[in-house]
ROLO-768961 format. One line per 8 residues: their letters; for each residue x, y, z of N, C-alpha, C. Coordinates in steps of 0.2 Angstrom, whole numbers, plus 5000, padded with zeros to 4 digits. Example, Ala and Ser with C-alpha at 12.3 -4.5 7.8 and 13.67 -1.06 7.14 Angstrom:
BEGIN
as> 5066/4972/5039/5062/4978/5039/5066/4984/5039 | 5064/4989/5035/5068/4995/5036/5064/5000/5039 $
// end
This chain:
BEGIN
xxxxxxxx> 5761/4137/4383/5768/4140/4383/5771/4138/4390 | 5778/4135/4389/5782/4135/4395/5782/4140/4401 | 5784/4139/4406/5784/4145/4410/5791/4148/4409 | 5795/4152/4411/5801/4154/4413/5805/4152/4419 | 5808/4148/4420/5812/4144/4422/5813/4151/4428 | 5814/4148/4435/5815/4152/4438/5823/4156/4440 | 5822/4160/4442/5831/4166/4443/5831/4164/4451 | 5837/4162/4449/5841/4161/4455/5841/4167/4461 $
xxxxxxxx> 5841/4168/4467/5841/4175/4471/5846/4182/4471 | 5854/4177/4468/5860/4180/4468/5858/4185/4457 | 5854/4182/4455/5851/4184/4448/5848/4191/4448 | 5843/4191/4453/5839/4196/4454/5838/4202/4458 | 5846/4202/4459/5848/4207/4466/5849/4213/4462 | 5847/4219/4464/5848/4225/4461/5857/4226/4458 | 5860/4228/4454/5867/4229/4452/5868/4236/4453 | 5870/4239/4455/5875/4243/4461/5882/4243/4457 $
xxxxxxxx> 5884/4254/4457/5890/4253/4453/5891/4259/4457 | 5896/4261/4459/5901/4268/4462/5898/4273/4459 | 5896/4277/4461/5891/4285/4458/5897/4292/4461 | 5901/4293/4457/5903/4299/4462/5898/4306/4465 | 5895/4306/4458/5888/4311/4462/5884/4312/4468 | 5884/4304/4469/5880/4303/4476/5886/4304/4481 | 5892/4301/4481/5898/4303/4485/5894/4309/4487 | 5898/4312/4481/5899/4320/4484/5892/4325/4487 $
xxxxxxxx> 5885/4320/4488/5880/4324/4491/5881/4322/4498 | 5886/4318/4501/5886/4316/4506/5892/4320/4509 | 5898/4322/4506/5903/4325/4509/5902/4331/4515 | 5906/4333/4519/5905/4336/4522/5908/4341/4519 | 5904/4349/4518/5908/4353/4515/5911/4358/4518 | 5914/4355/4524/5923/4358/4529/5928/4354/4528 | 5927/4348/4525/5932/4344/4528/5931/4338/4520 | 5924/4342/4517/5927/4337/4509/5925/4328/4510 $
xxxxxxxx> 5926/4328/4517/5926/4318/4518/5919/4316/4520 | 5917/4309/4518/5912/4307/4524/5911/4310/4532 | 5907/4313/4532/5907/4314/4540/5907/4309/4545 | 5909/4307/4550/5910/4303/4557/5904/4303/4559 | 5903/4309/4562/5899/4310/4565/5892/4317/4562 | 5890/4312/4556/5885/4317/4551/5879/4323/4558 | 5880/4328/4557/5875/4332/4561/5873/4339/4556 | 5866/4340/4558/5862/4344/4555/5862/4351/4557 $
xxxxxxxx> 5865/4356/4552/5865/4363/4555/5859/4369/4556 | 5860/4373/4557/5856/4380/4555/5855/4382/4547 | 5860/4381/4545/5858/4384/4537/5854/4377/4532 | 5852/4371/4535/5850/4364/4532/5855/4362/4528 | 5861/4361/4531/5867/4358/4527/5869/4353/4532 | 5872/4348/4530/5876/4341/4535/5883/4343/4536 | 5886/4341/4542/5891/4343/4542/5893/4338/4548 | 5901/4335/4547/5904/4333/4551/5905/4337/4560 $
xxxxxxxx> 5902/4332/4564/5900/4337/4571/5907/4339/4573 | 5912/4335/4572/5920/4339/4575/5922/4345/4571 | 5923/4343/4563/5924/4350/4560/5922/4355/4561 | 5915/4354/4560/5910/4362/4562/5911/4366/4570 | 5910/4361/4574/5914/4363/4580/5920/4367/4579 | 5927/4364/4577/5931/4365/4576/5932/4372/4573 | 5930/4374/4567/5927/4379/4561/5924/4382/4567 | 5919/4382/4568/5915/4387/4574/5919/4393/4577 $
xxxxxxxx> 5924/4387/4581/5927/4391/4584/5933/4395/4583 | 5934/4394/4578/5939/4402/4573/5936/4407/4573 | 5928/4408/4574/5926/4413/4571/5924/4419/4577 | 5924/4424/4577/5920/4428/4581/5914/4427/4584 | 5911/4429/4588/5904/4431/4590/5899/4435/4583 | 5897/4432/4582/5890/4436/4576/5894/4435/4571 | 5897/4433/4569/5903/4431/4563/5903/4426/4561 | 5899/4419/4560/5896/4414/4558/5892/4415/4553 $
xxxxxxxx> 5896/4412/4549/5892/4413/4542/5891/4408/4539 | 5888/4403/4537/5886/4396/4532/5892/4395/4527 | 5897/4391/4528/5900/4387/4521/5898/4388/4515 | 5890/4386/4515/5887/4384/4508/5883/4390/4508 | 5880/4393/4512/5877/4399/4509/5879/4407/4509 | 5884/4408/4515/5888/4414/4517/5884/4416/4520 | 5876/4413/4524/5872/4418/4527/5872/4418/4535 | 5872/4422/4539/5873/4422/4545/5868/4414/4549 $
xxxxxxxx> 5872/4414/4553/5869/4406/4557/5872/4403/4563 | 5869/4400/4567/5870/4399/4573/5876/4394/4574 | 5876/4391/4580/5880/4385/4580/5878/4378/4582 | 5871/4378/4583/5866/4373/4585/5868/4366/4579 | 5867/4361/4584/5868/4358/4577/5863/4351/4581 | 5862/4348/4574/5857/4341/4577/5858/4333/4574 | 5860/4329/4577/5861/4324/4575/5858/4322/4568 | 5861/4318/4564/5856/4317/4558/5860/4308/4558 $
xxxxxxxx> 5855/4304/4563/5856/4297/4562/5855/4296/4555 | 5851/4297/4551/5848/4296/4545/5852/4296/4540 | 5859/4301/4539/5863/4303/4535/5868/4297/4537 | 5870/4294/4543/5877/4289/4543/5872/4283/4543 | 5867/4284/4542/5862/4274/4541/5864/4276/4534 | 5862/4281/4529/5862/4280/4522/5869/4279/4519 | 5875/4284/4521/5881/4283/4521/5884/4276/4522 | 5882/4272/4526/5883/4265/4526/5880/4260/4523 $
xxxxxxxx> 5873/4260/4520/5869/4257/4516/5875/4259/4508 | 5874/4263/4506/5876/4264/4501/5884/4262/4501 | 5887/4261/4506/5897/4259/4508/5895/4252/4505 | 5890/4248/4508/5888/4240/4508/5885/4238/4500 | 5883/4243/4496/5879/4242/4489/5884/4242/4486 | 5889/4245/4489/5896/4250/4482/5893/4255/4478 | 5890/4259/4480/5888/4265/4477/5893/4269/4479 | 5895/4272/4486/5901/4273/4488/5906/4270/4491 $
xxxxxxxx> 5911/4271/4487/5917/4267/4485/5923/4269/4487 | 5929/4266/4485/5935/4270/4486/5938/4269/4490 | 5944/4274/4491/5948/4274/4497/5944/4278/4504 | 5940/4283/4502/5936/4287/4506/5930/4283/4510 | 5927/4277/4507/5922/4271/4508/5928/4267/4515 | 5933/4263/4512/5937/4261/4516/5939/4265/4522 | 5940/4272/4522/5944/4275/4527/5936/4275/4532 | 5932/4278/4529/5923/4280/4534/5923/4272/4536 $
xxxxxxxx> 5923/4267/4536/5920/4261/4538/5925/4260/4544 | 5933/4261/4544/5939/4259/4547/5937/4263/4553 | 5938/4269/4551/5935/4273/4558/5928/4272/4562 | 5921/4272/4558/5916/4270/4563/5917/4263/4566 | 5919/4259/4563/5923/4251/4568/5926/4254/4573 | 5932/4258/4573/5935/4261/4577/5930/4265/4583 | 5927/4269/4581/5923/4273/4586/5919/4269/4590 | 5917/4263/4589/5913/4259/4589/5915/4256/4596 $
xxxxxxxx> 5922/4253/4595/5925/4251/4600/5929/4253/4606 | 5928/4262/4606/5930/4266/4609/5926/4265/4615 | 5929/4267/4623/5925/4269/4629/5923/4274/4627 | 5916/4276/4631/5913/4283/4629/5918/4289/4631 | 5921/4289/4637/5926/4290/4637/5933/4295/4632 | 5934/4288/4630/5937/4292/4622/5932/4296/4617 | 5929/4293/4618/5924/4295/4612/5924/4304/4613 | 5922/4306/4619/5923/4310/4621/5929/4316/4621 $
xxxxxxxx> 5934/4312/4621/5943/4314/4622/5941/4314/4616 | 5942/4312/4610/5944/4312/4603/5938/4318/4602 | 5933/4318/4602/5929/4325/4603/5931/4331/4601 | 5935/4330/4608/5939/4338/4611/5945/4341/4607 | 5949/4333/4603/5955/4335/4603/5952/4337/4594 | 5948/4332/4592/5948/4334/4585/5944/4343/4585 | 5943/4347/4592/5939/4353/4591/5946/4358/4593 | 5952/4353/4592/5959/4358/4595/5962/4358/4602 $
xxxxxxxx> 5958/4356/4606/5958/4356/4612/5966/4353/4614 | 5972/4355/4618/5980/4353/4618/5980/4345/4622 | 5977/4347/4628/5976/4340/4633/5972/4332/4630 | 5968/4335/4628/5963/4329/4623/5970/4326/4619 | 5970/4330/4614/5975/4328/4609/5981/4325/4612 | 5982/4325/4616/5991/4322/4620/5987/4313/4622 | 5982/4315/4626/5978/4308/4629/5976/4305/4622 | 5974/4307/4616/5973/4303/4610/5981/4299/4609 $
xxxxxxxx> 5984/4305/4608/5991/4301/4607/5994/4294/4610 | 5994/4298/4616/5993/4289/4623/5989/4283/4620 | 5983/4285/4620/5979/4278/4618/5980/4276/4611 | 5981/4278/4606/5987/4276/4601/5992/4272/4602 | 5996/4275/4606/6003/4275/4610/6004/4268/4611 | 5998/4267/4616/5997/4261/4621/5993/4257/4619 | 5987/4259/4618/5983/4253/4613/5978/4253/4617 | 5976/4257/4620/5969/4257/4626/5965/4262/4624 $
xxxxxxxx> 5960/4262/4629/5952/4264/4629/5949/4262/4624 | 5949/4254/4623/5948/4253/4615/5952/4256/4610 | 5957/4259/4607/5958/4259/4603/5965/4256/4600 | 5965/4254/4595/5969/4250/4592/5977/4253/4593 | 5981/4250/4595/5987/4253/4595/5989/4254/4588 | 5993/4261/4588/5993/4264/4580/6000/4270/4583 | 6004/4268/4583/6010/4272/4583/6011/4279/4579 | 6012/4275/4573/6011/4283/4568/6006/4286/4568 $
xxxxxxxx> 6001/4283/4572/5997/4289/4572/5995/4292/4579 | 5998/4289/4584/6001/4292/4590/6005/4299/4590 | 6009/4296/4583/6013/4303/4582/6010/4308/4580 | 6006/4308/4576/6004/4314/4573/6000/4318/4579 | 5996/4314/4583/5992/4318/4587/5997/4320/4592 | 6002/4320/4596/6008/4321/4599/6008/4329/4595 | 6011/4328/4589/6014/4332/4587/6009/4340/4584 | 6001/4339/4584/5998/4343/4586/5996/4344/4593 $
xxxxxxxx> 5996/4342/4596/5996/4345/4604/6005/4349/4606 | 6009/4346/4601/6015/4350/4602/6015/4358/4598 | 6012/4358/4594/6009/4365/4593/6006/4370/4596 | 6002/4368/4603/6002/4369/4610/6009/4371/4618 | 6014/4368/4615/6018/4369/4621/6014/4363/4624 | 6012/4358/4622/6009/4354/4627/6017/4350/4629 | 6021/4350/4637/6025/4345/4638/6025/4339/4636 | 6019/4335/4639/6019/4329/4638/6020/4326/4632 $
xxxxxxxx> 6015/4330/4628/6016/4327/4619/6024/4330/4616 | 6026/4330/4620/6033/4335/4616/6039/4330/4618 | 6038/4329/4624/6044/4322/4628/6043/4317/4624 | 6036/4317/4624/6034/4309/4620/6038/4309/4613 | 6037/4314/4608/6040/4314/4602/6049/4315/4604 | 6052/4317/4608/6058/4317/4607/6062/4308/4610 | 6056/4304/4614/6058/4299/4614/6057/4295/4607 | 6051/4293/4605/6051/4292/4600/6056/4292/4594 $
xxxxxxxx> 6060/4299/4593/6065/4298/4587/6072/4296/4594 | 6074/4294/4599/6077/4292/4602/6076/4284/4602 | 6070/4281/4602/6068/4274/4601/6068/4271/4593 | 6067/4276/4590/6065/4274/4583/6057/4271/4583 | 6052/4275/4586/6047/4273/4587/6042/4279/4581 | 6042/4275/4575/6038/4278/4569/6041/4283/4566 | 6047/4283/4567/6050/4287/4566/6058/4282/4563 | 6063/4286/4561/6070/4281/4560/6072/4287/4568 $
xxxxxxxx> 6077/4282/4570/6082/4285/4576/6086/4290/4573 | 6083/4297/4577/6087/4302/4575/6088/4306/4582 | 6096/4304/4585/6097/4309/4590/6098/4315/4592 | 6099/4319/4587/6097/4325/4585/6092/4330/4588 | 6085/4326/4583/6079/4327/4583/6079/4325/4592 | 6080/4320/4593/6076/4319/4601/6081/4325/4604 | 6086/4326/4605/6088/4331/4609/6084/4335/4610 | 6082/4339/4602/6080/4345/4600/6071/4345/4605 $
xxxxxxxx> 6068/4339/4604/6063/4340/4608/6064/4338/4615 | 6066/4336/4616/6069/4332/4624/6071/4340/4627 | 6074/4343/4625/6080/4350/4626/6070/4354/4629 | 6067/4356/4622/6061/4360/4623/6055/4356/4631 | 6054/4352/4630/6052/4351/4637/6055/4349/4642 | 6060/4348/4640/6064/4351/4648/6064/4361/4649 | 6064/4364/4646/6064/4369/4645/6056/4372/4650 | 6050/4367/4648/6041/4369/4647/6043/4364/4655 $
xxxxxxxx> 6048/4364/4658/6045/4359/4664/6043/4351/4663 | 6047/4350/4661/6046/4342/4660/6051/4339/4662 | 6049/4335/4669/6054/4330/4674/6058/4323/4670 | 6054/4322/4666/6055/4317/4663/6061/4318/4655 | 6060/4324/4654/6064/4325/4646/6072/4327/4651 | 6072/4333/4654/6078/4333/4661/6080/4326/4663 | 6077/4321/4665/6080/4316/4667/6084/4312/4661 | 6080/4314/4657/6082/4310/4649/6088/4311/4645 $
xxxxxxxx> 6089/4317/4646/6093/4321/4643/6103/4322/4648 | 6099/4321/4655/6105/4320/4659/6109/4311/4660 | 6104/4307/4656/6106/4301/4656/6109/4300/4650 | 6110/4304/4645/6113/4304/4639/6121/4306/4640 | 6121/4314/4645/6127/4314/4646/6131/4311/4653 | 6125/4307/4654/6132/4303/4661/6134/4297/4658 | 6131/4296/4652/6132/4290/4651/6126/4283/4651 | 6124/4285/4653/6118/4280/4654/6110/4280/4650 $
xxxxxxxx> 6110/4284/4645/6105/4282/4641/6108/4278/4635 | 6103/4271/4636/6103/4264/4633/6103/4263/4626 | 6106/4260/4623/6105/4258/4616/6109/4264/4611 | 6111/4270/4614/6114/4275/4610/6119/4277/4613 | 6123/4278/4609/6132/4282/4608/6130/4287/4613 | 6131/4289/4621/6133/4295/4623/6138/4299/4621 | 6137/4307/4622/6144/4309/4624/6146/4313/4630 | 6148/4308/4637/6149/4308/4642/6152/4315/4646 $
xxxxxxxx> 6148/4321/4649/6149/4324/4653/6147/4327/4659 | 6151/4327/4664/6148/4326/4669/6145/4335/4672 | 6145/4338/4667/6147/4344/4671/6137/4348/4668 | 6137/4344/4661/6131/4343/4658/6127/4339/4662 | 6129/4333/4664/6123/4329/4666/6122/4331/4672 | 6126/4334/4678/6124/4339/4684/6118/4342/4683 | 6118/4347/4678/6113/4353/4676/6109/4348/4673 | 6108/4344/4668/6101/4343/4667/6099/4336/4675 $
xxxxxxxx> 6103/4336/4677/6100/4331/4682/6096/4335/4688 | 6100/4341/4690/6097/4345/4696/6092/4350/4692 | 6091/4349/4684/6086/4354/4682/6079/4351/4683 | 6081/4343/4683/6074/4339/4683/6071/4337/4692 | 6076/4342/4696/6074/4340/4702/6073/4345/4705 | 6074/4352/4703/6073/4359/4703/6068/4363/4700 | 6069/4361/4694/6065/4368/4688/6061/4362/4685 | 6055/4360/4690/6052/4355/4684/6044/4359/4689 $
xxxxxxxx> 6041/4357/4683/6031/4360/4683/6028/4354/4682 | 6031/4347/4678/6029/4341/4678/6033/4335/4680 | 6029/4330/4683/6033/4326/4687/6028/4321/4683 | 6032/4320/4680/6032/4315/4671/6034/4310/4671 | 6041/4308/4675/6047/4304/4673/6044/4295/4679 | 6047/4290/4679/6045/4287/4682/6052/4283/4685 | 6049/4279/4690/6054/4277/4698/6062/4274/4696 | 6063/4270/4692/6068/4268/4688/6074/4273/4686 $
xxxxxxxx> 6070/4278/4684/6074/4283/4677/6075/4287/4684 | 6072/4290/4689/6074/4296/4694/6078/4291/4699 | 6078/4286/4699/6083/4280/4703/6090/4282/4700 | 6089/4280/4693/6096/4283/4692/6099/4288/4691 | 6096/4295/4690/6098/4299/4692/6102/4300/4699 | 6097/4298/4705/6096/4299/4710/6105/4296/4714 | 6107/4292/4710/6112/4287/4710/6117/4291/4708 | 6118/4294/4703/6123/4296/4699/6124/4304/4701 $
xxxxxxxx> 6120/4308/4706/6119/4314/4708/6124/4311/4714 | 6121/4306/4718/6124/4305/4725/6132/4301/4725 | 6134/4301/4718/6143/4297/4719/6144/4304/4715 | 6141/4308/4710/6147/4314/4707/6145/4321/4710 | 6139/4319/4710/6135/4329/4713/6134/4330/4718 | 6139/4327/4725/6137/4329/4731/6129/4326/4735 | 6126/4323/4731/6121/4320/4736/6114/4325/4730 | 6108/4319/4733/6102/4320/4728/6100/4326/4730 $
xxxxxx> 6096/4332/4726/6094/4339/4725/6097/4344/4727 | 6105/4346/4729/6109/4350/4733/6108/4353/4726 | 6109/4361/4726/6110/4365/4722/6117/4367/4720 | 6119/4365/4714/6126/4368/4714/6130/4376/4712 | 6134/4378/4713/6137/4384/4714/6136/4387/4706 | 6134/4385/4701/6132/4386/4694/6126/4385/4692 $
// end
């Protein structure tokens, strides 16, 4: 009898199809997604290390109670390297598929590339933290600590540290709709946040704001008054908590104070 003719390599590979079952044994069940960062709780459930953190911290003292069981439980948690080698093996077979497949991969690349640094900062911000989240937005912003510049998503972290009174993330977004960065140009909207951190002590949104009415913020239609641009000029050199703004921008202030207001930082009679 003949033998069987041999099978090529590419013949005899196992065939691999999208399982949503198996998905959903891997989701984290706070956050529904692939975990980041898979770690192993108290109650023997997996869970994404930021969310549960996160989650955690809403809760009282003794008030910890399990997602999947309701039963009281600590906040210890332990790494499950095990769970992101499977999640990966199974993203590369096509067992797990999808947009959720593509997003987990996009990110661990991402994380990958991150200074420990960040890694850390992103940590914090994803556990709520105001400060982290502003520095996340920067590195977005800018396209440092390793990470990929990503404006629209610059914004959004901005704009939850701005649900803090965070100044900085709050000047950021009001430039932002003043540049048309991720946003369309809307003068309005930048005043409106420009206005709130000038308000929280922000040197830089004051100077910004008084460049509009002296005439000299670029690329947009002012409406030139001087009696406005005094007040937010001597506000950003009196009533500031942050020294945000940079040498240029306080130049021209400084300029425009000393030909119409009497000379830089005098207080006027109003």
């Amino acid at each position: 009898m003949a033998s069987a003719p041999k099978r090529k390599a590419a013949e005899i590979t196992d065939f691999y199809s999208p399982n949503d079952d198996v998905t959903q044994e891997y989701l984290c069940p706070i956050t529904q997604e692939l975990p980041m960062e898979p770690c192993m709780a108290e109650d023997g459930h997996c869970y994404d290390k930021w969310a549960f953190e996160k989650w955690a911290k809403t809760k009282q003292e003794g008030e910890l109670k399990s997602p999947m069981t309701n039963q009281p439980m600590g906040t210890k948690l332990y790494p499950a390297v095990q769970v992101r080698n499977a999640i990966e093996r199974l993203i590369k077979k096509g067992i797990i598929a999808g947009e959720g497949a593509r997003l987990w991969k996009e990110k661990q690349d991402e994380m990958a590339s991150m200074t420990t640094e960040m890694r850390e900062t992103m940590a914090k911000a994803h556990q709520g933290e105001a400060e982290p989240m502003r520095r996340v937005g920067f590195a977005y912003r800018d396209g440092t600590n390793g990470v990929k510049k990503n404006e629209v998503v610059a914004l959004k972290w901005f704009s939850q540290a701005a649900k803090h009174d965070d100044s900085f993330a709050i000047v950021s977004i009001g430039i932002f709709y003043l540049n048309g960065t991720a946003v369309k140009v809307n003068l309005t909207e930048a005043m409106l946040w420009l206005t709130r951190a000038a308000m929280l002590g922000s040197e830089h949104a004051g100077i910004t704001i008084g460049h509009y009415y002296s005439g000299q913020l670029q690329n947009q239609a002012c409406i030139e008054n001087d009696e406005h641009a005094e007040y937010w000029y001597r506000k950003s050199l009196n009533d500031v908590k942050h020294k945000d703004s940079v040498a240029e921008s306080r130049e021209m202030r400084d300029k425009w104070l000393a030909k119409h207001g009497g000379g830089r930082g005098e207080v006027s009679d109003w």
